[in-house]
C-alpha positions in Angstrom: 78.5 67.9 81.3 75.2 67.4 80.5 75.0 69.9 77.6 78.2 68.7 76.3 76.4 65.3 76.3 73.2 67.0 74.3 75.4 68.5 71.9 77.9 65.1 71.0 73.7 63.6 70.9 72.5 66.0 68.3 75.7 66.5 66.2 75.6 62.7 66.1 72.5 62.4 64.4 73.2 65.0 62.3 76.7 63.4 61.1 74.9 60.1 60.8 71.6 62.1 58.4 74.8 63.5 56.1 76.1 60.2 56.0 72.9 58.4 54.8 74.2 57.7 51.5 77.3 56.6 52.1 76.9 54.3 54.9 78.6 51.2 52.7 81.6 53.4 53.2 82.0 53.3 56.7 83.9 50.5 58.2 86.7 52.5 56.0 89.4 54.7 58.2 91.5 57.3 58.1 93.5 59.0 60.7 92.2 62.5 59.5 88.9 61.9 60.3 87.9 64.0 63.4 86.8 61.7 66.6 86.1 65.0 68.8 86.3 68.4 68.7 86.9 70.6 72.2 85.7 74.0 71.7 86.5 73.8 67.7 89.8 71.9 68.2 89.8 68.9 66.2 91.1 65.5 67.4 91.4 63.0 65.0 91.5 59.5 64.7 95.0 59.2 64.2 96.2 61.1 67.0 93.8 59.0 68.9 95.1 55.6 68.5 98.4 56.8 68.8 98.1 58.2 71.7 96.4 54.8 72.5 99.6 52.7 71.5 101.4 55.5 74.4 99.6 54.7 77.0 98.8 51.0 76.5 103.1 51.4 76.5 103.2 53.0 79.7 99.9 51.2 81.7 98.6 47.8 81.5 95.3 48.7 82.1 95.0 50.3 78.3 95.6 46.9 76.7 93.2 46.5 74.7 90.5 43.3 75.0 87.7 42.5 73.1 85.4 42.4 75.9 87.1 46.2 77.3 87.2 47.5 73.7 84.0 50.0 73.5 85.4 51.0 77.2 89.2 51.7 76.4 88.0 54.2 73.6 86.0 56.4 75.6 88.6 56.0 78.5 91.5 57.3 76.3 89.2 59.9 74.7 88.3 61.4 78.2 92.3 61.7 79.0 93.2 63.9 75.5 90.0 65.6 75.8 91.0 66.7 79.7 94.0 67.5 78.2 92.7 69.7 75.5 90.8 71.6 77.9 93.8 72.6 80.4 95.6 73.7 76.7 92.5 75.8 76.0 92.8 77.2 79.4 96.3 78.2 78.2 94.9 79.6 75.4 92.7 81.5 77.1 95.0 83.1 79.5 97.2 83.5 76.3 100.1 81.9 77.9 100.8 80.4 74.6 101.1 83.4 73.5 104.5 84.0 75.4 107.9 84.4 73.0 109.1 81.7 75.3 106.3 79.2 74.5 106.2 79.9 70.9 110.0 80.2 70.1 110.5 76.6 72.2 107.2 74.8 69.6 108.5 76.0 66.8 112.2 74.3 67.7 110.3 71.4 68.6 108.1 71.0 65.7 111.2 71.5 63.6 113.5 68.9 65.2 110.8 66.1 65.3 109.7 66.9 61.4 113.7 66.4 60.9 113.9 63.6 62.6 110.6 62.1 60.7 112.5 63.3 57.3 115.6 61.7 57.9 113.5 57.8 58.6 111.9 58.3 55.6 114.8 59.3 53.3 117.4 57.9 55.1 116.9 54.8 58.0 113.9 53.8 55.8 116.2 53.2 52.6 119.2 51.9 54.4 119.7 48.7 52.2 120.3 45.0 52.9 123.5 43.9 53.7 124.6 39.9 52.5 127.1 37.3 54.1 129.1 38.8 50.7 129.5 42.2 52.4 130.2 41.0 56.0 132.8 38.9 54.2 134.3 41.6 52.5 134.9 43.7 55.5 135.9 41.3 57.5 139.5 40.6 55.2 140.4 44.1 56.7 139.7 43.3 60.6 143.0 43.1 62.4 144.3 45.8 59.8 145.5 48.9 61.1 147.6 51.8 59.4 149.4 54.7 61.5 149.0 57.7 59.4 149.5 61.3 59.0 147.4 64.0 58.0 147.1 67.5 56.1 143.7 69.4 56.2 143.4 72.7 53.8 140.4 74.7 52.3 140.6 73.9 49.1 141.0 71.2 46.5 143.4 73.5 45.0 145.6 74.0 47.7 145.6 69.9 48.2 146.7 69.4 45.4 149.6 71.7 45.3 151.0 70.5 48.2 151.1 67.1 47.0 152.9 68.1 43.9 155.4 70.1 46.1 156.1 67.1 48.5 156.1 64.3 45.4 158.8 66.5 44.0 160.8 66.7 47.0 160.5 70.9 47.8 158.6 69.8 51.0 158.4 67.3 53.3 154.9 65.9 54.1 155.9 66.9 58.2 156.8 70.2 57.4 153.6 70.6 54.8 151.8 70.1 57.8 153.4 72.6 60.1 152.8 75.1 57.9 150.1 74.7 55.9 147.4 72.4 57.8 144.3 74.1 58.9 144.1 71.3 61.8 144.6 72.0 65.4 146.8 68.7 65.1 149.2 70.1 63.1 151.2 71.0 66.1 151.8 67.0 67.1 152.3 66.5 63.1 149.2 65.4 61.9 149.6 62.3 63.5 146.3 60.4 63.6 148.6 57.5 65.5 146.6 53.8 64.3 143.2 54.1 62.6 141.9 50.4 62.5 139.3 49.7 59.0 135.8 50.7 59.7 136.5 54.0 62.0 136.7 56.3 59.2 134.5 57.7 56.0 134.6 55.8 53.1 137.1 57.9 50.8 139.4 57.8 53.9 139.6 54.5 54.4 139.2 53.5 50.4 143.0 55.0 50.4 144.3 54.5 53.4 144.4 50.6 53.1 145.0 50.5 49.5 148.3 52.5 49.7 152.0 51.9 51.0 154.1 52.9 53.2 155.5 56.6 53.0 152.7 57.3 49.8 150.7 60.4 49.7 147.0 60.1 48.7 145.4 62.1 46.6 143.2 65.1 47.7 140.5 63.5 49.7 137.0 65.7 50.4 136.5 65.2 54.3 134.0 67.1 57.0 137.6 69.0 57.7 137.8 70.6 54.3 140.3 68.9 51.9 142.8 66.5 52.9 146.3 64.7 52.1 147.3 61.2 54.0 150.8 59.7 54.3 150.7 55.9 56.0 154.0 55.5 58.2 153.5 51.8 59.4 150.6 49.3 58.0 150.4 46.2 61.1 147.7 43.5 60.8 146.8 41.5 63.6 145.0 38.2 63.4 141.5 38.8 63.5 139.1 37.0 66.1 136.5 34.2 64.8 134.2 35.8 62.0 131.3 34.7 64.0 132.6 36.6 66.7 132.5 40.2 64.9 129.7 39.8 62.6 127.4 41.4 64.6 130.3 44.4 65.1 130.8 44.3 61.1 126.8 44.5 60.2 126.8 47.5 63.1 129.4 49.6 61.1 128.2 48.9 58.0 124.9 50.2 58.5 126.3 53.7 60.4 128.2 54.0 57.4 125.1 53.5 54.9 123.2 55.8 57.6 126.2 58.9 57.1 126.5 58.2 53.3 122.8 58.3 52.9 122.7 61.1 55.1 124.9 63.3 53.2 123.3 62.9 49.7 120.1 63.3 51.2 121.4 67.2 52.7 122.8 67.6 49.4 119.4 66.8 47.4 117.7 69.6 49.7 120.3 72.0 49.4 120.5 71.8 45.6 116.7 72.1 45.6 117.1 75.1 47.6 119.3 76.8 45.5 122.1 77.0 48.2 125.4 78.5 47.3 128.5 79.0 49.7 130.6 82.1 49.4 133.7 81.1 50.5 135.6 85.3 49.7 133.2 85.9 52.1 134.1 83.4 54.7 137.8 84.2 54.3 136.5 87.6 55.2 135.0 86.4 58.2 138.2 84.7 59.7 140.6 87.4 59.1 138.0 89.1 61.9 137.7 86.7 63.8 139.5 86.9 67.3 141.4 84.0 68.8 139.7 80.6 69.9 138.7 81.0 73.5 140.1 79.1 76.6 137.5 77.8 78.9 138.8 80.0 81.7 138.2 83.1 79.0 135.1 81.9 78.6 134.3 81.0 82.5 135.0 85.3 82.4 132.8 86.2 79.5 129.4 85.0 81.9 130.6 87.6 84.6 131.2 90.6 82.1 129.7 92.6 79.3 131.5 91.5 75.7 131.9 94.0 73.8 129.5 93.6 70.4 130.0 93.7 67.7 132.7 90.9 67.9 134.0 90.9 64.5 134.7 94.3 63.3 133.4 94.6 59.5 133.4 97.9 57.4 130.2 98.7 55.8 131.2 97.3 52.4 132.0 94.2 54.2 129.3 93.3 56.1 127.0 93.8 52.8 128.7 90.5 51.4 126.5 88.0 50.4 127.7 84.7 53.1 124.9 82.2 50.6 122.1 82.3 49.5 118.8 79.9 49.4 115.5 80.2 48.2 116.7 82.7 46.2 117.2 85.1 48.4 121.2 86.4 49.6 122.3 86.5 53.3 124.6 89.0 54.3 127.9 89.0 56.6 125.6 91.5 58.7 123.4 88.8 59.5 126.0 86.5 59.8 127.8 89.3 62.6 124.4 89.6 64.5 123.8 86.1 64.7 128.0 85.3 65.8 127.0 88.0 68.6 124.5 86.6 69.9 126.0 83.0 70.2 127.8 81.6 73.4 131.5 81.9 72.5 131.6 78.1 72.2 128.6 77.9 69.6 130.3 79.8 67.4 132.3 78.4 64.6 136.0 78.8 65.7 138.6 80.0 64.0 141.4 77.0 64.6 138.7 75.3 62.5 139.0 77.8 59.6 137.0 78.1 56.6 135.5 75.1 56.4 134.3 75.5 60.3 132.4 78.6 59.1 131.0 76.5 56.2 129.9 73.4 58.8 128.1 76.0 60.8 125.9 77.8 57.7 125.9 74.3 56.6 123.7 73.1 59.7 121.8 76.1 60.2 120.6 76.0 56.8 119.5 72.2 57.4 118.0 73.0 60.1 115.5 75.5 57.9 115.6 73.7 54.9 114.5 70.2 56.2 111.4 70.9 57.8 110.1 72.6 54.3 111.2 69.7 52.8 109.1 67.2 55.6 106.0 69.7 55.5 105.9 69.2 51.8 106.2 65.6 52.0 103.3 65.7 54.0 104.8 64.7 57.3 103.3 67.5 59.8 100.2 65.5 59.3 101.8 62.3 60.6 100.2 60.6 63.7 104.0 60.3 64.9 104.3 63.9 64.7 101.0 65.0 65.8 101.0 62.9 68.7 104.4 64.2 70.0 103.5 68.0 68.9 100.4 67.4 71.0 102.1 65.9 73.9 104.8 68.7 73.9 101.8 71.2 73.6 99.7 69.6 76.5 103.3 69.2 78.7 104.2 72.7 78.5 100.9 74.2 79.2 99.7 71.5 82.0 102.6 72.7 83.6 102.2 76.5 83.8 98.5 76.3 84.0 98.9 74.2 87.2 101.4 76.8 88.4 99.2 80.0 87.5 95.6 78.7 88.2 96.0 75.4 90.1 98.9 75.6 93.0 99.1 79.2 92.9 95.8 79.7 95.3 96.7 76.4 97.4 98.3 76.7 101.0 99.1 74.2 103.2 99.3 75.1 107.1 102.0 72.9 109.3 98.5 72.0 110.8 97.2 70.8 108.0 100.3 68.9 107.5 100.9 67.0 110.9 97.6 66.1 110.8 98.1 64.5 107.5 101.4 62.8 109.0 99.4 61.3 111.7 96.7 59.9 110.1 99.0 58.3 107.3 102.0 57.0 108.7 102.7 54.1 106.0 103.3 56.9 103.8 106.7 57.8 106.5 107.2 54.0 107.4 110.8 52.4 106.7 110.9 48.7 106.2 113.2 46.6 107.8 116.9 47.2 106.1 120.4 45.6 106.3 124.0 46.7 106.0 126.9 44.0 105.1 130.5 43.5 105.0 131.5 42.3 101.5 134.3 40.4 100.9 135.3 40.5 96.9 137.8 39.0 95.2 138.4 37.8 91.4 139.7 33.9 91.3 138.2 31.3 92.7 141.1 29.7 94.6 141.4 33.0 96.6 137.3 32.6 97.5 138.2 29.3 98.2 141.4 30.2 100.6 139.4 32.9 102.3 136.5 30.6 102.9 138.5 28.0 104.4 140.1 30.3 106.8 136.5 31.9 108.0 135.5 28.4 108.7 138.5 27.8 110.8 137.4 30.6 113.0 139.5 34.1 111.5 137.4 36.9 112.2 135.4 38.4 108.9 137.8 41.4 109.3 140.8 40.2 109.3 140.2 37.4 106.3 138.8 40.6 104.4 141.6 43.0 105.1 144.0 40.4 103.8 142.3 39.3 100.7 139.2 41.5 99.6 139.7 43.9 96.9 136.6 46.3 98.4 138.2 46.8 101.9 140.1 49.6 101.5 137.9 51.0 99.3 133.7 50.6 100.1 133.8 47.2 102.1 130.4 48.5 103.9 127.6 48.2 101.5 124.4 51.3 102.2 121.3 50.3 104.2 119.0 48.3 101.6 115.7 47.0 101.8 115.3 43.1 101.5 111.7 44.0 99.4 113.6 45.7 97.0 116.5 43.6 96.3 114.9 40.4 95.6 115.5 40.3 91.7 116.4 36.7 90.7 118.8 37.5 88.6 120.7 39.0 92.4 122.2 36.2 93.9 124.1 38.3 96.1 121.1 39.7 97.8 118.8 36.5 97.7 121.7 34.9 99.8 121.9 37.7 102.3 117.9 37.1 102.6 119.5 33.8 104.4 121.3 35.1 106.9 119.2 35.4 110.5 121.9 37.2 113.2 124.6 39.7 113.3 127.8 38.1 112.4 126.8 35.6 109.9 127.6 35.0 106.4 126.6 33.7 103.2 128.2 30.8 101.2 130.6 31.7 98.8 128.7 32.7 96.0 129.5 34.1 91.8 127.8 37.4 91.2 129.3 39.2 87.6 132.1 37.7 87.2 133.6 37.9 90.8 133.4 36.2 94.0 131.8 37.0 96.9 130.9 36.4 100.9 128.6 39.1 102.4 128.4 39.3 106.2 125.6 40.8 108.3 126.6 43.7 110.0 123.4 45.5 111.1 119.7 45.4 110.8 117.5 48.3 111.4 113.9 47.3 112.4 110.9 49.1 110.7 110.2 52.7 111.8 108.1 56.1 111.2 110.6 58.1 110.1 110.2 61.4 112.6 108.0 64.6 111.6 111.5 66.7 111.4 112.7 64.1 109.1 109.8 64.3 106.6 108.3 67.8 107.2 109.1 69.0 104.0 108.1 66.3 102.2 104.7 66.1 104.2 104.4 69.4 103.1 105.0 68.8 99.3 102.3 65.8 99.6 99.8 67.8 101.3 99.8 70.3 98.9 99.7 67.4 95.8 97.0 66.2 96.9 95.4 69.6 97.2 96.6 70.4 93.7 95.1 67.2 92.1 91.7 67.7 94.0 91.2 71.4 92.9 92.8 70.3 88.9 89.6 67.5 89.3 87.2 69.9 90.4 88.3 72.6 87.4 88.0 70.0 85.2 84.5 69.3 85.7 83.8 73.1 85.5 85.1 72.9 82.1 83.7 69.9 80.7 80.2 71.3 81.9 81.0 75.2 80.1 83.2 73.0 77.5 81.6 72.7 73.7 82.5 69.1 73.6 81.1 67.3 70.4 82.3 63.5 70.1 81.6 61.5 66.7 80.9 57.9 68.3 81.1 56.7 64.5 84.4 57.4 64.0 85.2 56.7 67.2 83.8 53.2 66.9 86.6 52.7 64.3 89.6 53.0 66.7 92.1 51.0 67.7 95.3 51.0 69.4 98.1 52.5 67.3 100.7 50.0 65.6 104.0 50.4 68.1 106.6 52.5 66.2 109.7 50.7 63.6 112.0 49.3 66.2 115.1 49.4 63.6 114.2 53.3 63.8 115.2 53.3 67.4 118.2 51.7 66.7 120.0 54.5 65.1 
């Protein structure tokens, strides 16, 4: 410790010689700036402070006060930098050098950078919607159309069909039947009522502009391409505006948030140079075996399936599938990768072409998207470094306390009884209750029930006549009074009344039904016995084992640590702003 002290001293004054002439400049911030470094690992300023915003989150004590400020910093600086030493422990033992470790970052880095990506292009941008819009909408509540459906591949085929049934070759049920790609296709399409705001926005554009028995046009859906017939148009009358404006405003913005969302994935892919194959898809499902059954599939974890699946020639599986960044995938990719998948990850075949499309669809997100966020600058993103950091200090806390923390620890039975006796609040049960509820819904029955208690019925009887809990859970589970004294629970706070066995509250409301609880039993406080809590005993003992031999590496490592702190920069920091809550929201 003290020659990490000397050190942070001496590159101090150093720092502050180099900064001599710029000194006007330093009240200035910026979240790159490097607060500490742990044996040449940086920790900047940004991760700093929001890591700072974390725990003030999570523990009062990190509030920051003007009188605690110069404190809080160094306190939160000593957490990340005990941290950052168990990780270079890690390091050192090159348990981040496992396949495990690494394959389970990179996933991790690449979901939160997608996540980052989509609130900046698309939660960040999703616009302003006026009493106009709400209005608007709200002419369609109470509407509701039954329909019918057609999905195909193509716009091509769409629009054949339609000519066919407009000319009266085919009906629109037997177009189905034979021609829809749709697992529905068997029950004849038949979305049964679709009510306005449950659908995409080319849906729903036709659906309630047409009439009865009129075909659509082809319509681009997630399914492929698809034809609509409406059967029956019904319109109810809608509740108060006021009542569904919050409901209106909720669905306009996940529509905004899915329309966004697709031109955004579009933008990325077009910049990516990504092209679909489809002659090689249609390969692909003339291979492809039937859809599995879960009990098929309950079969294919206790046996060996035979690989590869689909069975592709040689000229066949050297078909380009699409290709991005220039470069062409191949259908022999495409089988290696349908190999290794669960049968239910795979794209399935009742799905048909566009199913194999969804799936290369997502997986080629799922690449393209963090490039995209990297060169937007996001990896460096306190959001992102804070939760990379956390996942990085989470996954190797845990295996270093495994490997070099619990792994030398034993705990006799000794050891552990001893602890048992000499801390028995730890095993002590407070007082707890058990009651008889009586529960109905209306008030006059409360009322009838209470009158007949009062006129001396036993509690039994009155609640085997009227309660709709006694046939089912009429006992409630031992409870502790300490715990049960919200004051939002009337329930309890009137059982806190009762004194002996036998009585019972007042009638009381609780959530919308009515009650009157009954004391059946009271269990005084105890020590719960040692054959009770053995194991648990056990599983202490050796905690508090674990966190006294983690405290006594960590000084070990502090002292042999290269620990350099910039108390300039650190000076600047503050607690972190608390993240967009509109984010969260969607």
């Amino acid at each position: 410790m003290a020659k990490a002290m000397l050190r942070a001293a001496f590159a101090l004054g150093i720092a502050l010689l180099l900064a001599a002439p710029v000194l006007q400049g330093c009240g200035k911030k910026s979240p790159d700036e490097i607060v500490a470094t742990v044996n040449g690992e940086p920790l900047t300023l940004g991760y700093l402070e929001a890591k700072w915003a974390k725990l003030a989150d999570n523990d009062p004590d990190f509030m920051p006060a003007p009188e605690r400020m110069d404190s809080l910093r160094h306190e939160v600086l000593r957490v990340i930098i005990n941290k950052e030493l168990i990780v270079d422990q890690a390091r050192q033992q090159k348990y981040t050098e496992d396949e495990t470790y690494r394959s389970s970052y990179e996933g991790q880095a690449n979901y939160r950078l997608i996540e980052l990506l989509k609130n900046r292009e698309i939660v960040d941008r999703l616009p302003e919607f006026t009493e106009e819009d709400f209005q608007a909408h709200y002419q369609y509540i109470g509407l509701r159309v039954r329909a019918r459906h057609i999905d195909v591949d193509t716009e091509a085929e769409a629009r054949d069909l339609r000519a066919r049934i407009a000319s009266g070759e085919l009906s629109f049920h037997d177009a189905v039947l034979q021609y829809s790609t749709n697992q529905d296709r068997f029950s004849g399409g038949d979305l049964n009522w679709v009510s306005f705001g449950q659908n995409i926005r080319p849906v729903e554009e036709a659906l309630f502009h047409m009439a009865v028995e009129e075909v659509s046009q082809p319509i681009k859906t997630p399914y492929g391409w698809s034809l609509f017939i409406v059967d029956e148009i019904q319109r109810d009358e809608p509740e108060e505006y006021a009542a569904v404006r919050a409901g209106i405003k909720r669905r306009l913005e996940m529509r905004a948030l899915r329309e966004l969302g697709a031109e955004h994935s579009e933008r990325v892919l077009k910049k990516h140079g990504f092209k679909f194959h489809w002659d090689a898809a249609q390969v692909i499902l003339d291979h492809m075996p039937d859809d599995p059954t879960p009990s098929q599939v309950r079969e294919m974890r206790t046996r060996t399936e035979e690989k590869p699946v689909l069975k592709l020639n040689a000229d066949e599986l050297a078909m380009v599938l699409y290709e991005l960044d220039g470069e062409a995938y191949d259908l022999q990719a495409f089988s290696d990768e349908y190999d290794r998948l669960h049968p239910f990850a795979r794209p399935m075949q009742s799905a048909r072409l566009q199913g194999i499309y969804n799936f290369i669809h997502k997986q080629v997100i799922g690449e393209t998207m963090p490039v995209e966020a990297v060169e937007q600058g996001l990896d460096k993103d306190p959001d992102f470094i804070l939760t990379m950091k956390e996942f990085e200090e989470q996954s190797c806390i845990g295996i270093v306390k495994a490997q070099l923390v619990d792994k030398p620890i034993e705990v006799s039975e000794a050891e552990a009884r001893q602890f048992y006796e000499e801390n028995p609040r730890y095993y002590t049960v407070p007082e707890q209750l058990q009651c008889k509820q009586l529960v109905v819904a209306e008030e006059d029955v409360i009322r009838d029930a209470w009158r007949r208690l009062q006129e001396g019925e036993a509690f039994d009887s009155v609640g085997e006549a009227l309660s709709i809990t006694w046939g089912n859970k009429w006992l409630t589970d031992y409870f502790t009074p300490d715990t049960t004294r919200s004051p939002d629970n009337l329930a309890f706070r009137e059982v806190l009344k009762l004194g002996e066995i036998g009585e019972y509250t007042d009638p009381f409301n609780f959530q919308g039904y009515w009650g009157i609880l009954q004391l059946a039993d009271r269990k005084a406080q105890h020590v719960l016995d040692w054959d009770e809590v053995s194991d648990k005993v056990m599983r202490d003992v050796r905690e508090l084992k674990s966190n006294a031999r983690l405290d006594s590496l960590l000084a070990i490592w502090w002292e042999d640590a290269d620990i350099v702190i910039n108390e300039r920069v650190l000076a600047k920091a503050e607690k972190g702003p608390a993240p967009n809550p509109d984010r969260e929201r969607f």
